[in-house]
BAFI-3210 file (N, C-alpha, C; in Angstrom, 3 decimals, decimal comma, padded with zeros to 6 digits):
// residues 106
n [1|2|3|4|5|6|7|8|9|10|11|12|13|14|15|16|17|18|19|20|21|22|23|24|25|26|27|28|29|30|31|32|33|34|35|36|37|38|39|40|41|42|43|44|45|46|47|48|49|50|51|52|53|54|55|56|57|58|59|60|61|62|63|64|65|66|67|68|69|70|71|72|73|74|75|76|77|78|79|80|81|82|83|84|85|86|87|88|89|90|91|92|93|94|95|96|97|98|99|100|101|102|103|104|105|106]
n.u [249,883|249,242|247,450|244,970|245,515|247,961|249,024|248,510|249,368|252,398|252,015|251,811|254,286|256,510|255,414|255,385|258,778|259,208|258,646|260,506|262,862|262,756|262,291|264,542|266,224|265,270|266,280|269,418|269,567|269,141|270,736|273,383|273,881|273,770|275,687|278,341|277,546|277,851|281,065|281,714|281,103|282,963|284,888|284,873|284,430|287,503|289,018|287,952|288,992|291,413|291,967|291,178|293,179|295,567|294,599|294,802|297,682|298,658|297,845|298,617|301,919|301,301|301,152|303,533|305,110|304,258|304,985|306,999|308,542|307,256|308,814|311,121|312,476|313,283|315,149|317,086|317,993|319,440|320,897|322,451|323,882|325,581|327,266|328,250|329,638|331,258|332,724|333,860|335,470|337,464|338,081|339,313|341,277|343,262|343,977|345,420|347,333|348,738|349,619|351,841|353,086|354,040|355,143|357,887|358,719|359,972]
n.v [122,802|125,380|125,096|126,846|126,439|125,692|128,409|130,184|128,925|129,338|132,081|132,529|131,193|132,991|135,760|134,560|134,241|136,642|138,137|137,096|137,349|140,713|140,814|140,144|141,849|144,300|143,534|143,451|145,640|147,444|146,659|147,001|150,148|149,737|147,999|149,714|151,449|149,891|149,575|152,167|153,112|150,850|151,709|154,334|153,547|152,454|154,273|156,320|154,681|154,311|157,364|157,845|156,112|157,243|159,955|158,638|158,247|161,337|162,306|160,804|161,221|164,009|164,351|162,978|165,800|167,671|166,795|166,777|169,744|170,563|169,445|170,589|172,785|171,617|169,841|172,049|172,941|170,667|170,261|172,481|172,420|169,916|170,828|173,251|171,697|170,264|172,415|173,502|171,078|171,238|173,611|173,714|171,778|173,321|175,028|173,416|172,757|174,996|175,824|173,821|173,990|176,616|176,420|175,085|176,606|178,620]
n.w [-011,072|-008,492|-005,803|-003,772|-001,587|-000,787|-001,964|000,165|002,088|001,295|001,305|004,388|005,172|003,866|005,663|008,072|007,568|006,823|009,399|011,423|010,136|010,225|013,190|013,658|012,658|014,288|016,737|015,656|015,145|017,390|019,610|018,562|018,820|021,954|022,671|022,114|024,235|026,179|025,926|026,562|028,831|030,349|029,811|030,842|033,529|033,934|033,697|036,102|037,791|037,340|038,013|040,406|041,372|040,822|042,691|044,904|045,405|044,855|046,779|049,421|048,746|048,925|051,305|052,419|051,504|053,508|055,640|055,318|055,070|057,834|059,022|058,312|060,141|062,021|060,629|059,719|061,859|063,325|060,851|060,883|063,626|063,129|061,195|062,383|064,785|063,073|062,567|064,904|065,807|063,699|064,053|066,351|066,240|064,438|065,726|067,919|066,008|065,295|068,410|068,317|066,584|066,844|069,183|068,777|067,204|069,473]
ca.u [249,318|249,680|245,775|244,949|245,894|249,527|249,442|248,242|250,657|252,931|251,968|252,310|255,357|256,732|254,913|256,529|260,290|259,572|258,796|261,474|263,859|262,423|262,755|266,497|266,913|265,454|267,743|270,541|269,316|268,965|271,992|274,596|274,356|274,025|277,532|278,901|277,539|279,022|282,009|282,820|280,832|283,593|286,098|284,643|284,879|288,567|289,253|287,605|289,739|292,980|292,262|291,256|294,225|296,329|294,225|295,573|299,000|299,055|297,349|299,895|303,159|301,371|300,981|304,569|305,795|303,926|305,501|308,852|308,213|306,947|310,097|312,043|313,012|314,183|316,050|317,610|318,922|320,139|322,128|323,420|324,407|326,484|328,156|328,959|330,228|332,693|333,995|335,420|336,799|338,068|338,964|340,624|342,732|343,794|344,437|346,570|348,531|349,212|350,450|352,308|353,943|354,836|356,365|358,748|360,176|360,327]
ca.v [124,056|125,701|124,978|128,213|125,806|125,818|129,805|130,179|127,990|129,832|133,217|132,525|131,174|133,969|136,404|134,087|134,631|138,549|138,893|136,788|139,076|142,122|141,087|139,939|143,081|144,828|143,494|143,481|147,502|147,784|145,830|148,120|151,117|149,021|147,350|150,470|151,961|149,280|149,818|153,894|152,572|149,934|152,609|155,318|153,028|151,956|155,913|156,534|153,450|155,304|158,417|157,191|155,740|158,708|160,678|158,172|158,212|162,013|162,501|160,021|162,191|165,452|164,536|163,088|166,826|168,396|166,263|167,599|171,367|170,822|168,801|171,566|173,714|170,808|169,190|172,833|173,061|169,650|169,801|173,975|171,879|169,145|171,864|173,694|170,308|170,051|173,712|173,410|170,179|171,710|175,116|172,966|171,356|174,025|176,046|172,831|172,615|176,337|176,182|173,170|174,806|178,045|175,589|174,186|177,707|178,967]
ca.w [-010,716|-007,459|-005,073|-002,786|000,444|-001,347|-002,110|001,305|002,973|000,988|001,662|005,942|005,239|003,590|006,481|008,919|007,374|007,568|010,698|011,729|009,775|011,078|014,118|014,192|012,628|015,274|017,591|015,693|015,516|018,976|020,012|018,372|020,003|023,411|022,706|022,221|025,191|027,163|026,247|026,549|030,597|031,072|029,659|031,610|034,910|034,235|033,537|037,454|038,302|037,120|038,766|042,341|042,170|040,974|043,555|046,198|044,878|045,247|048,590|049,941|048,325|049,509|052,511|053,038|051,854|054,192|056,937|055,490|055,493|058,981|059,763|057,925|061,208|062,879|060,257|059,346|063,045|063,296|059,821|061,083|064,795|062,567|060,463|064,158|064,929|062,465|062,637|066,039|065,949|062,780|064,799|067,559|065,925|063,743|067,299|068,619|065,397|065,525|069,228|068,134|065,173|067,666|070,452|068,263|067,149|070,404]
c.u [249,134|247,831|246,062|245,338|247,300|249,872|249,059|248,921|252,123|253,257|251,926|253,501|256,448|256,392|255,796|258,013|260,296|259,550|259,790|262,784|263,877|262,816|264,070|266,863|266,488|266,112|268,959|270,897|269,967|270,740|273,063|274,704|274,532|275,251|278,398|278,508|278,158|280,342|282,487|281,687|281,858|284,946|286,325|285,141|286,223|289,483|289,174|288,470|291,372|293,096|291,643|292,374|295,251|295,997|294,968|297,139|299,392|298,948|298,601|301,440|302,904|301,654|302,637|305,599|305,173|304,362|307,190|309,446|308,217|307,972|311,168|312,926|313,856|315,390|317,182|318,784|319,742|320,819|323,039|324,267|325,426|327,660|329,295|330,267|331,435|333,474|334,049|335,424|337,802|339,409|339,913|341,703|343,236|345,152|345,545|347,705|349,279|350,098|351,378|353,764|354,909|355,683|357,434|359,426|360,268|361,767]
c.v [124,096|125,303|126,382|127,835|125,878|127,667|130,095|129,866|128,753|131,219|133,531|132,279|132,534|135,534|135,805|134,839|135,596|138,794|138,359|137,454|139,913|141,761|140,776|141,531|144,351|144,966|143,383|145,578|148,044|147,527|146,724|149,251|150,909|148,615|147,823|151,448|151,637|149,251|150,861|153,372|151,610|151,135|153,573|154,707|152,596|153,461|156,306|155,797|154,578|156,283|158,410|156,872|157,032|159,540|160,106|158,542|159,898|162,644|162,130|161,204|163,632|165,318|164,436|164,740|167,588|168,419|166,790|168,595|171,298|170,101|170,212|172,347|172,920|169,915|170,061|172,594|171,936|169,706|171,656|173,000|171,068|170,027|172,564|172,661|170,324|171,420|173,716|172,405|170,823|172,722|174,446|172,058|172,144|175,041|174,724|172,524|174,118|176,068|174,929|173,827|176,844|177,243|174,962|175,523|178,326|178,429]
c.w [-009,215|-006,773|-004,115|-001,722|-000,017|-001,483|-000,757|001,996|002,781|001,739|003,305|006,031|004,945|004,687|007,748|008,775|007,647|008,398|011,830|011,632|010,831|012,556|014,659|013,903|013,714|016,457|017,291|015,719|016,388|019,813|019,379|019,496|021,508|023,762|022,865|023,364|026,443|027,836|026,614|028,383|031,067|030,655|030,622|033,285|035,421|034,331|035,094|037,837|038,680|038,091|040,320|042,692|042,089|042,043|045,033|046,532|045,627|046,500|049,180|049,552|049,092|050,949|053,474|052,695|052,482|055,188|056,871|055,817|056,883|059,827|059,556|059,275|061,842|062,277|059,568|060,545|063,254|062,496|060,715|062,925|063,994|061,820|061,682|064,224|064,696|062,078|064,035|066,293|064,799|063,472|065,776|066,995|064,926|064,778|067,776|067,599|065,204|066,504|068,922|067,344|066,565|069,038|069,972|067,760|068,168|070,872]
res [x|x|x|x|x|x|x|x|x|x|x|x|x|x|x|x|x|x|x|x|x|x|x|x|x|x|x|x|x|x|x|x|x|x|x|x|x|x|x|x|x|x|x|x|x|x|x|x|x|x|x|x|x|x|x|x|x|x|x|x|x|x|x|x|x|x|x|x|x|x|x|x|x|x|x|x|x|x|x|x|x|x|x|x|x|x|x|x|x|x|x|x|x|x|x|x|x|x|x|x|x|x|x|x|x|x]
***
């Protein structure tokens, strides 16, 4: 038969285990939604990550077509000067195989 220092002993023990429980389960409570907050914050920061860099990425590109546009005039005239270019050497020697071609039926 059980003595009251044995149901006693008992009954802390038992008080013990619960609040041992309880309190894992409070942190295993607690601790979820924390874990998962972690992660959509390490998601969220690799997300910012991405688009800083995309933001760099396109800065950089805009900026070199802006430098093109503003080249545009000069790299119009320079390609219309090359074109020039090669219509009169074109024209001149079209003109010296002409008088060529007319000195020979003369």
């Amino acid at each position: 038969m059980a003595t009251a220092k044995d149901i006693a002993k008992d009954v802390v023990d038992d008080v013990a285990r619960l609040a041992t429980t309880t309190g894992y389960a409070v942190v295993g409570v607690t601790d979820t939604p924390l874990e998962r907050a972690r992660s959509v914050q390490h998601g969220a920061e690799r997300a910012r990550e991405s688009l800083d860099k995309a933001r760099t990425d396109f800065d950089a590109k805009a900026q070199n077509r802006v430098q093109d546009v503003q080249n545009a005039p000069e790299f119009a005239l320079a390609k219309g000067r090359d074109a020039l270019s090669t219509v009169h050497v074109a024209f001149d020697g079209f003109a010296d195989r002409g008088k060529s071609v007319l000195d020979r039926i003369r």
